[in-house]
PDB file with one MODEL, atoms N, CA, C and O in Angstrom:
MODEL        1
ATOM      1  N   UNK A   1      99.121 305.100  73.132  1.00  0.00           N
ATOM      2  CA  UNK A   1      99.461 303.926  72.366  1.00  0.00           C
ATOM      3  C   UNK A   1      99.260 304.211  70.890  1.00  0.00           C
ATOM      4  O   UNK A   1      98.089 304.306  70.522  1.00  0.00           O
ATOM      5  N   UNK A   2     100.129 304.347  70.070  1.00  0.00           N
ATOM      6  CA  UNK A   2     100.143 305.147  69.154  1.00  0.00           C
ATOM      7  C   UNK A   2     100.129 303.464  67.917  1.00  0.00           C
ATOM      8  O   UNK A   2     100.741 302.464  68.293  1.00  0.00           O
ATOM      9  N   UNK A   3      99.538 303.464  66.859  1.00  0.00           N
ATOM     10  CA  UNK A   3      99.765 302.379  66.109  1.00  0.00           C
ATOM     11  C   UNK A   3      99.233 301.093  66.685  1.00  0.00           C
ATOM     12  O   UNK A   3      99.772 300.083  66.234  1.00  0.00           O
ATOM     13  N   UNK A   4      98.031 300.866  67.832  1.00  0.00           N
ATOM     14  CA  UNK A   4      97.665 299.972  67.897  1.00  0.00           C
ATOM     15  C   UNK A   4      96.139 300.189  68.077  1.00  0.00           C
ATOM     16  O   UNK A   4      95.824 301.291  68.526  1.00  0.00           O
ATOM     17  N   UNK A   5      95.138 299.311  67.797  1.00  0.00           N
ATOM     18  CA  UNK A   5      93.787 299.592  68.313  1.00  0.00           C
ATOM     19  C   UNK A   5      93.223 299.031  69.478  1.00  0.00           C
ATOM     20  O   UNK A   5      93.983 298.321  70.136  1.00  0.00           O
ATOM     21  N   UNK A   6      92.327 299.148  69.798  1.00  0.00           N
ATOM     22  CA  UNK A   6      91.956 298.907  71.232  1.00  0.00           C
ATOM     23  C   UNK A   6      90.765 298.019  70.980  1.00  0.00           C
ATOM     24  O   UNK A   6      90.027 298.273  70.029  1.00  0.00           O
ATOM     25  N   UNK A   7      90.533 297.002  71.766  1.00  0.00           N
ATOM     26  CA  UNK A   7      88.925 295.975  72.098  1.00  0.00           C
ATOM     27  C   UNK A   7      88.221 296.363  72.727  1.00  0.00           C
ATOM     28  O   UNK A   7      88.474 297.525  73.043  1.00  0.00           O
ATOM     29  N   UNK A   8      87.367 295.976  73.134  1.00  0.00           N
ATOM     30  CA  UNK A   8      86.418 296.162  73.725  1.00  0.00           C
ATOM     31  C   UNK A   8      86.680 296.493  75.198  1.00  0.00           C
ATOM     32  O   UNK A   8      86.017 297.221  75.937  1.00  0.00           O
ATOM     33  N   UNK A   9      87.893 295.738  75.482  1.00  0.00           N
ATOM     34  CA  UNK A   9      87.863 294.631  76.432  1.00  0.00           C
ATOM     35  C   UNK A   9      89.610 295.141  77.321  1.00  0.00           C
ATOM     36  O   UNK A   9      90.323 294.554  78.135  1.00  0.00           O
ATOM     37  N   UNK A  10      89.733 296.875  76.420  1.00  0.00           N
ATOM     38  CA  UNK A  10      90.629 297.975  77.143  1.00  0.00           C
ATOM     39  C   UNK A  10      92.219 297.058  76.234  1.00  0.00           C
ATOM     40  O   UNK A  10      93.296 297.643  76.115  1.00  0.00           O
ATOM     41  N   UNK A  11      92.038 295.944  75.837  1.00  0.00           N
ATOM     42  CA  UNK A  11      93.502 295.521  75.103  1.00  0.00           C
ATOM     43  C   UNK A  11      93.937 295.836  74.469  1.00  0.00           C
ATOM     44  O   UNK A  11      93.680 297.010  74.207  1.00  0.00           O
ATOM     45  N   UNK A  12      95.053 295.099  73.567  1.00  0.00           N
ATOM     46  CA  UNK A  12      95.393 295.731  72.291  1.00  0.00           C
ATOM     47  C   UNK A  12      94.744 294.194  71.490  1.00  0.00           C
ATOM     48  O   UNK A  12      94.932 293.049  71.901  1.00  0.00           O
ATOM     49  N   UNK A  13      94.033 294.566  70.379  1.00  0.00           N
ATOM     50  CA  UNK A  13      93.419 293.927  69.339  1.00  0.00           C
ATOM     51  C   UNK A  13      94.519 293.085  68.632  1.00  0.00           C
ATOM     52  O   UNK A  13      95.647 293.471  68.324  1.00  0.00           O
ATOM     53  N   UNK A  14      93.850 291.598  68.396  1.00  0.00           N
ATOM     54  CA  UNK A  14      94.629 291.144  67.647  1.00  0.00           C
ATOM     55  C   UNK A  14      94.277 290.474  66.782  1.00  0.00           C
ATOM     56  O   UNK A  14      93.053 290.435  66.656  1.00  0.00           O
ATOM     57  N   UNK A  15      95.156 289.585  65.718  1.00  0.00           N
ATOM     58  CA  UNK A  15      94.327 288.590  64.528  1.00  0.00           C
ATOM     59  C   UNK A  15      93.483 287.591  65.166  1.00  0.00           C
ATOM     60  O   UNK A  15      92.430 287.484  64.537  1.00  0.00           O
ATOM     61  N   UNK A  16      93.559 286.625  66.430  1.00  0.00           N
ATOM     62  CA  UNK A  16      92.752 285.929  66.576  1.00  0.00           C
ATOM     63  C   UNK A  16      91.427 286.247  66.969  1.00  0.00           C
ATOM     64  O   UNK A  16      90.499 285.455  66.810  1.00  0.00           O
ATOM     65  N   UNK A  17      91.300 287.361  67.469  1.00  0.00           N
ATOM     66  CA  UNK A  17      89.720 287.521  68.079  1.00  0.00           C
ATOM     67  C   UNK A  17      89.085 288.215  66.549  1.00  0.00           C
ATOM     68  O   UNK A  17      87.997 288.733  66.803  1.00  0.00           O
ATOM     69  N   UNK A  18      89.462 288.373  65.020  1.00  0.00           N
ATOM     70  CA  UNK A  18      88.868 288.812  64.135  1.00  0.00           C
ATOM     71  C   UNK A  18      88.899 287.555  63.540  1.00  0.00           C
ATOM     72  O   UNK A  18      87.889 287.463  62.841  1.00  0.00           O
ATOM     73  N   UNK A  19      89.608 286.482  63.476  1.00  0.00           N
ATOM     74  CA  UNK A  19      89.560 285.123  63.568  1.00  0.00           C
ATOM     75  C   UNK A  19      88.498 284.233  63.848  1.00  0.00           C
ATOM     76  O   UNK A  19      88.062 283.301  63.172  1.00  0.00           O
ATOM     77  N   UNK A  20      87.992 284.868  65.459  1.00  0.00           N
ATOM     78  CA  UNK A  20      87.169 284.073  66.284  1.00  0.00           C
ATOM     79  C   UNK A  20      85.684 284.981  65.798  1.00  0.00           C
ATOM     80  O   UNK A  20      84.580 284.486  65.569  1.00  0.00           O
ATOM     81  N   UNK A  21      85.994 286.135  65.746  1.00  0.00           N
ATOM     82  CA  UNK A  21      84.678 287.078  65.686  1.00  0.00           C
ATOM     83  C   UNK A  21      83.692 286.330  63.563  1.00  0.00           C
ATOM     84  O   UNK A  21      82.490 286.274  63.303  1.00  0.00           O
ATOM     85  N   UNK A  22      84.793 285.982  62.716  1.00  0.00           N
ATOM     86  CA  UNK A  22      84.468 285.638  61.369  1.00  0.00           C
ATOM     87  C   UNK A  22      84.145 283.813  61.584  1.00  0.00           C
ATOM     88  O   UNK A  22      83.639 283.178  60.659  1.00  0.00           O
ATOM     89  N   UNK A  23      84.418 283.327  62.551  1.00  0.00           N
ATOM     90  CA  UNK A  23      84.256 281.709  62.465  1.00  0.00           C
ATOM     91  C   UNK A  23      83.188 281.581  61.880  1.00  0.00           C
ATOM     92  O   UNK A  23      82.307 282.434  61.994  1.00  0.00           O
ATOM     93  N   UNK A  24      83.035 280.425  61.087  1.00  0.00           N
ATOM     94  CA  UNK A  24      81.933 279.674  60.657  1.00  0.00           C
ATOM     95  C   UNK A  24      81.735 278.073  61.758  1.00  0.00           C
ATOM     96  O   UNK A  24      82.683 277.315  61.961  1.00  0.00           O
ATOM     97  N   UNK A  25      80.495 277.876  62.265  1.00  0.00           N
ATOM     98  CA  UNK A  25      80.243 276.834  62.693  1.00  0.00           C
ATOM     99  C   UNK A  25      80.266 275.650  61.815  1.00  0.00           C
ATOM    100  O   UNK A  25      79.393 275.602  60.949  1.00  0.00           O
ATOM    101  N   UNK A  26      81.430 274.336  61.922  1.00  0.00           N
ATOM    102  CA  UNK A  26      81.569 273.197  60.908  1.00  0.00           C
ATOM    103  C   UNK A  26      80.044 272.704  60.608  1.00  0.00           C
ATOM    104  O   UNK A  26      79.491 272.564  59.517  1.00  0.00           O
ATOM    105  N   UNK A  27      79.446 272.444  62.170  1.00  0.00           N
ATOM    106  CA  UNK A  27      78.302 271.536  61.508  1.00  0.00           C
ATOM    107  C   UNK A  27      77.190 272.526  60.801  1.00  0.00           C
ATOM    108  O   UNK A  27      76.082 272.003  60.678  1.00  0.00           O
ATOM    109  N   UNK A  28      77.315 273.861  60.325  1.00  0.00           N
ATOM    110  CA  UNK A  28      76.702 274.209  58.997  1.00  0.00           C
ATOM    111  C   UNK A  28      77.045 275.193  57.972  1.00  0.00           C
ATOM    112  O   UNK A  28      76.372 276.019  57.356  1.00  0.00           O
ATOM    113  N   UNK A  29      78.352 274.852  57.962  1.00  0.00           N
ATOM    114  CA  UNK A  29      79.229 274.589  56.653  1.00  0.00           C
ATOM    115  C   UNK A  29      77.845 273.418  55.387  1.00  0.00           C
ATOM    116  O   UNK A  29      77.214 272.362  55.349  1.00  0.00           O
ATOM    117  N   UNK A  30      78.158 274.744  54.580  1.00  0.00           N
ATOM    118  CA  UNK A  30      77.107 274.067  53.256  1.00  0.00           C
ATOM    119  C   UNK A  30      78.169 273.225  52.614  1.00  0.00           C
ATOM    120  O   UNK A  30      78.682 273.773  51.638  1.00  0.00           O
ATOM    121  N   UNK A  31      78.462 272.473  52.800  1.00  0.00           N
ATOM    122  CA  UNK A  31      79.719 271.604  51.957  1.00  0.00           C
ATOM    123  C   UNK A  31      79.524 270.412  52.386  1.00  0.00           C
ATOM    124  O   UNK A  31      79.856 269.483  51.649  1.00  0.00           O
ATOM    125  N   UNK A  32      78.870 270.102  53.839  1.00  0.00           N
ATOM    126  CA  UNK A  32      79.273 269.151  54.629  1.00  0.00           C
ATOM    127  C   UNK A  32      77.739 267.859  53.919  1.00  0.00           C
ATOM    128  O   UNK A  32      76.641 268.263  53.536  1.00  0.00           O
ATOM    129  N   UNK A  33      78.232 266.226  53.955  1.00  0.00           N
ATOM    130  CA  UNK A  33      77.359 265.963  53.538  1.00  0.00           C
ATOM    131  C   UNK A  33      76.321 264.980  54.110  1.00  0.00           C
ATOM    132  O   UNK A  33      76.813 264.540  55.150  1.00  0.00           O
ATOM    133  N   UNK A  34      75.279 264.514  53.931  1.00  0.00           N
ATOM    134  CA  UNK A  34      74.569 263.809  54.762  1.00  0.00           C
ATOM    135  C   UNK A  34      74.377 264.380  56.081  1.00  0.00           C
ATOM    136  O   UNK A  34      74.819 263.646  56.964  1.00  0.00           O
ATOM    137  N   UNK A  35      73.790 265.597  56.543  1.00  0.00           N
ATOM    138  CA  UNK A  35      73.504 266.019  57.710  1.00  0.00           C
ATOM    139  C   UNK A  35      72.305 267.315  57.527  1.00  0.00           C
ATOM    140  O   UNK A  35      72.637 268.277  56.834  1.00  0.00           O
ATOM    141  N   UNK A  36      71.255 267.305  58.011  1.00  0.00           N
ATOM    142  CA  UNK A  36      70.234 267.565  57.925  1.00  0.00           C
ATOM    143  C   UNK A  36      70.193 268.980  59.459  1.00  0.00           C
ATOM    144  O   UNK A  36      70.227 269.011  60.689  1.00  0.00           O
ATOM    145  N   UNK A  37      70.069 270.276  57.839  1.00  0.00           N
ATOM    146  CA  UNK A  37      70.486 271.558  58.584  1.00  0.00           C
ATOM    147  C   UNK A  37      69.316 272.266  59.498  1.00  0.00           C
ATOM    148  O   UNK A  37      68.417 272.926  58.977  1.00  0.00           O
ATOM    149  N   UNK A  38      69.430 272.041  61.035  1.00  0.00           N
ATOM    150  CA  UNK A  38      68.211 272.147  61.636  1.00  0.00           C
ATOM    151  C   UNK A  38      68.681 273.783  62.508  1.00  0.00           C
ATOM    152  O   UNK A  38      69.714 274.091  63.102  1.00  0.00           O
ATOM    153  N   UNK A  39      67.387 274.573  62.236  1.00  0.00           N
ATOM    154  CA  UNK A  39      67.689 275.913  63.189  1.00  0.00           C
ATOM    155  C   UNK A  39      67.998 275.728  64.694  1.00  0.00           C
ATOM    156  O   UNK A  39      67.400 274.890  65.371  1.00  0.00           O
ATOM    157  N   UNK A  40      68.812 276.421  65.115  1.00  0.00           N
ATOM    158  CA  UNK A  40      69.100 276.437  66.605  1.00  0.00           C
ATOM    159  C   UNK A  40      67.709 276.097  67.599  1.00  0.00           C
ATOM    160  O   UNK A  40      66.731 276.845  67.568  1.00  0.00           O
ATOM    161  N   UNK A  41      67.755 275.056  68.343  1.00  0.00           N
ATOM    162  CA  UNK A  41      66.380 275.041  69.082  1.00  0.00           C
ATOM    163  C   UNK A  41      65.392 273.864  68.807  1.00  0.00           C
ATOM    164  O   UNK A  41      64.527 273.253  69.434  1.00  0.00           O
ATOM    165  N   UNK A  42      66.107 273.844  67.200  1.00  0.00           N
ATOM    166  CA  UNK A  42      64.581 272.352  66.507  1.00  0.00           C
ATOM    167  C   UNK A  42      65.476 271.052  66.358  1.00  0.00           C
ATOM    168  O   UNK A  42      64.965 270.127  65.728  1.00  0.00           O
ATOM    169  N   UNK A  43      67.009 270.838  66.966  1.00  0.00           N
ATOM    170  CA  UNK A  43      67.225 269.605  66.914  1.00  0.00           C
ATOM    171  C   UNK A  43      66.243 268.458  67.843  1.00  0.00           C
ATOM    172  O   UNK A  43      65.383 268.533  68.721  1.00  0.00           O
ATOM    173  N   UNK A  44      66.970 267.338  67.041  1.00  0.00           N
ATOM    174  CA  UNK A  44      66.041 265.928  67.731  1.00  0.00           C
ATOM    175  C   UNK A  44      66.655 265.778  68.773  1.00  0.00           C
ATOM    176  O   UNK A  44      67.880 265.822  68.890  1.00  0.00           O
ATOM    177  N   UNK A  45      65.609 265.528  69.896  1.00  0.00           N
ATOM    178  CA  UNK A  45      66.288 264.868  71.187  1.00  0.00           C
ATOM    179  C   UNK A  45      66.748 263.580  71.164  1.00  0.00           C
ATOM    180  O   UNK A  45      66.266 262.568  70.655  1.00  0.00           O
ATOM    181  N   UNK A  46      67.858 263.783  71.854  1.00  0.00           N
ATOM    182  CA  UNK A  46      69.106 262.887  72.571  1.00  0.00           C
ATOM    183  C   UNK A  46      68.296 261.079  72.771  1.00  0.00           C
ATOM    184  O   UNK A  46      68.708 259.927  72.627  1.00  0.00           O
ATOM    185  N   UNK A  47      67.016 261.708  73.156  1.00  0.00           N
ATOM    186  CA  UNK A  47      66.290 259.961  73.658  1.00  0.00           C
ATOM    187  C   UNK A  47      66.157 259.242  72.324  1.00  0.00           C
ATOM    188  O   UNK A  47      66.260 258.041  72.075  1.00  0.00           O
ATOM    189  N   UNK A  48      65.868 260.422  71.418  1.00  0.00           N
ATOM    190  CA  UNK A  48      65.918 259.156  69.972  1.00  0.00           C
ATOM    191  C   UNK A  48      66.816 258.159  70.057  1.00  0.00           C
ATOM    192  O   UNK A  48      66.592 257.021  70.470  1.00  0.00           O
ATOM    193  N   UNK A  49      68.034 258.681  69.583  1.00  0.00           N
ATOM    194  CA  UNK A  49      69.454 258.174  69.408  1.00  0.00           C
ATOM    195  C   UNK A  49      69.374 256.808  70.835  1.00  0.00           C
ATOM    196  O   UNK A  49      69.482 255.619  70.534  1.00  0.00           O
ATOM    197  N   UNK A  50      69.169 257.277  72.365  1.00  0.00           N
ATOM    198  CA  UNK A  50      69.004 256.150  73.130  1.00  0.00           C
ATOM    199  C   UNK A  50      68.122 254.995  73.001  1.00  0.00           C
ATOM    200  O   UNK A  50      68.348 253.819  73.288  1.00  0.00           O
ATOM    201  N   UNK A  51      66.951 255.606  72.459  1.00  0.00           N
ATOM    202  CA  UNK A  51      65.854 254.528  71.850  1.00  0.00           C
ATOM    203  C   UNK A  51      66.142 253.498  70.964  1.00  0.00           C
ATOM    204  O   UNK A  51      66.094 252.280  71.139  1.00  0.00           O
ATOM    205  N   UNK A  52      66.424 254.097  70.068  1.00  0.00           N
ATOM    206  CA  UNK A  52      67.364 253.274  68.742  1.00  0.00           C
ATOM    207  C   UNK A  52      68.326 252.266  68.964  1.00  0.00           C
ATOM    208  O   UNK A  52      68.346 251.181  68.383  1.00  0.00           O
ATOM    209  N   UNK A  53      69.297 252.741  70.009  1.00  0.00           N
ATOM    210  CA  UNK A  53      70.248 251.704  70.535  1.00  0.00           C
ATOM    211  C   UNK A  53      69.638 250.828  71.452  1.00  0.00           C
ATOM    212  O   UNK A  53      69.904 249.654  71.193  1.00  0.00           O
ATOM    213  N   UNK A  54      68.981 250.971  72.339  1.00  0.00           N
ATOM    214  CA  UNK A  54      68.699 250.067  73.126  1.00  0.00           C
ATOM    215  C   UNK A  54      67.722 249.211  72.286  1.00  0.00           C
ATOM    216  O   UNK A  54      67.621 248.095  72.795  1.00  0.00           O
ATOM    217  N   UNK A  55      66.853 249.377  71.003  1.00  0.00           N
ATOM    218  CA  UNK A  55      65.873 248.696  70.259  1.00  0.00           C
ATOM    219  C   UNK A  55      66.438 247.816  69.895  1.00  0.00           C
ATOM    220  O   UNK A  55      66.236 246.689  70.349  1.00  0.00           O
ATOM    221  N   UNK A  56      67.711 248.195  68.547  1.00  0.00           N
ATOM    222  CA  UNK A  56      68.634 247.798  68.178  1.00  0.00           C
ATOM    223  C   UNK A  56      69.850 246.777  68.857  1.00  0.00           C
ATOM    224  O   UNK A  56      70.648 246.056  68.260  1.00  0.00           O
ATOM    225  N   UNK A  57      69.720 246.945  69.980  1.00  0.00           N
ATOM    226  CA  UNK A  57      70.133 246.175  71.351  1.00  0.00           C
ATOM    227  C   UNK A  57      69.558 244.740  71.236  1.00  0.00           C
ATOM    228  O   UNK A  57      70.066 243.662  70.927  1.00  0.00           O
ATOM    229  N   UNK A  58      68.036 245.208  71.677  1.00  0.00           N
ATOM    230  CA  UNK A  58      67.191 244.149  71.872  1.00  0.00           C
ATOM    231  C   UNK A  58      66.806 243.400  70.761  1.00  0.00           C
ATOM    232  O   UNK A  58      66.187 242.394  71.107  1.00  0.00           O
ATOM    233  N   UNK A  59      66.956 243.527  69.405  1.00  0.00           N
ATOM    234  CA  UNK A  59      66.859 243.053  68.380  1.00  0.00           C
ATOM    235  C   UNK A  59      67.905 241.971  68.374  1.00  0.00           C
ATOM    236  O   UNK A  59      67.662 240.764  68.381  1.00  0.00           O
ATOM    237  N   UNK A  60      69.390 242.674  68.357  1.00  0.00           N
ATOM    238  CA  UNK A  60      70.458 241.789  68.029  1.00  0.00           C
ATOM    239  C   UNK A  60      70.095 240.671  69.084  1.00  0.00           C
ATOM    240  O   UNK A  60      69.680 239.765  68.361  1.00  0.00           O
ATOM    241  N   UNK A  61      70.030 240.295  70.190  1.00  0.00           N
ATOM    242  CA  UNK A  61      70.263 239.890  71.533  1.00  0.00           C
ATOM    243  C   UNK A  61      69.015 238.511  71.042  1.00  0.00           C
ATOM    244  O   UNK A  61      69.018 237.280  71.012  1.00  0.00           O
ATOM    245  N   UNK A  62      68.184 239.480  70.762  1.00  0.00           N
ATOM    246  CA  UNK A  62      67.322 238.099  70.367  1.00  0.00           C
ATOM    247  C   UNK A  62      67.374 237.438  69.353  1.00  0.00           C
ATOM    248  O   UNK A  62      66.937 236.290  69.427  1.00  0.00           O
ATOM    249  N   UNK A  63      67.965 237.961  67.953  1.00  0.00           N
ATOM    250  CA  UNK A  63      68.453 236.910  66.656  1.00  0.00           C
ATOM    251  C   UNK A  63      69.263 236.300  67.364  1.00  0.00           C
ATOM    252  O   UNK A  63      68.898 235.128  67.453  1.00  0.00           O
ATOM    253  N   UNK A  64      70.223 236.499  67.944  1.00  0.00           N
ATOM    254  CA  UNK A  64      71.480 235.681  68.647  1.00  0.00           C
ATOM    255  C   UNK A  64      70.914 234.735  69.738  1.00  0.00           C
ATOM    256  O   UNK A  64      71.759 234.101  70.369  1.00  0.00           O
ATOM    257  N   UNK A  65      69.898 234.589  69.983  1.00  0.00           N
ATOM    258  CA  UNK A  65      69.589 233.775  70.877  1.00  0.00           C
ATOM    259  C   UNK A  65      68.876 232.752  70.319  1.00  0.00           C
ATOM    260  O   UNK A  65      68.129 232.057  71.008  1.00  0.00           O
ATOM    261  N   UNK A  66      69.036 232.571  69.059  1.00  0.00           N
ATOM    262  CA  UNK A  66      68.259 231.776  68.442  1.00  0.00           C
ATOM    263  C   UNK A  66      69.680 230.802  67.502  1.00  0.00           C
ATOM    264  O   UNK A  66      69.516 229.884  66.698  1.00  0.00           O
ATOM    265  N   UNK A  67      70.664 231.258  67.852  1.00  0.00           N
ATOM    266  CA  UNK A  67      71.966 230.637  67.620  1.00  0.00           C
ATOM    267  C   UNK A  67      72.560 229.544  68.951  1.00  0.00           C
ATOM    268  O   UNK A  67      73.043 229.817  70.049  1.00  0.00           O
ATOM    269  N   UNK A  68      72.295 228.347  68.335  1.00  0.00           N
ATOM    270  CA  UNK A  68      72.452 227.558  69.467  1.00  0.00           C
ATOM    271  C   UNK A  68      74.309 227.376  70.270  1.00  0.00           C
ATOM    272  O   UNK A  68      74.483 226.684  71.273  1.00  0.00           O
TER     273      UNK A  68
ENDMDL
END
């Protein structure tokens, strides 16, 4: 195969996998704003976010119950 290179992977190489191999991950893109850049491993758990809503739940539910 004369004029082409080879992958890893016995193919012939192409623009997208040097494409895929250079990606930048969006959510830490230094551009992006209001989002708080946490190392792989130290995000906040998922129950926050459920906590919050269901608090936030129970908050609304009870001002509104005070609406006759």
């Amino acid at each position: 195969m004369s004029g082409t290179t080879q992958n890893t992977t016995g193919g012939p190489a192409t623009g997208a996998q040097a494409v895929v191999q250079d990606a930048v991950d969006p959510a830490r893109r230094p551009d992006v704003l209001l989002r708080v850049r946490r190392e792989p491993g130290h995000e906040p758990s998922v129950w926050w976010n459920i906590g919050a809503f269901l608090g936030f739940s129970v908050v609304v539910v009870a001002l509104l119950s005070f609406i006759p």
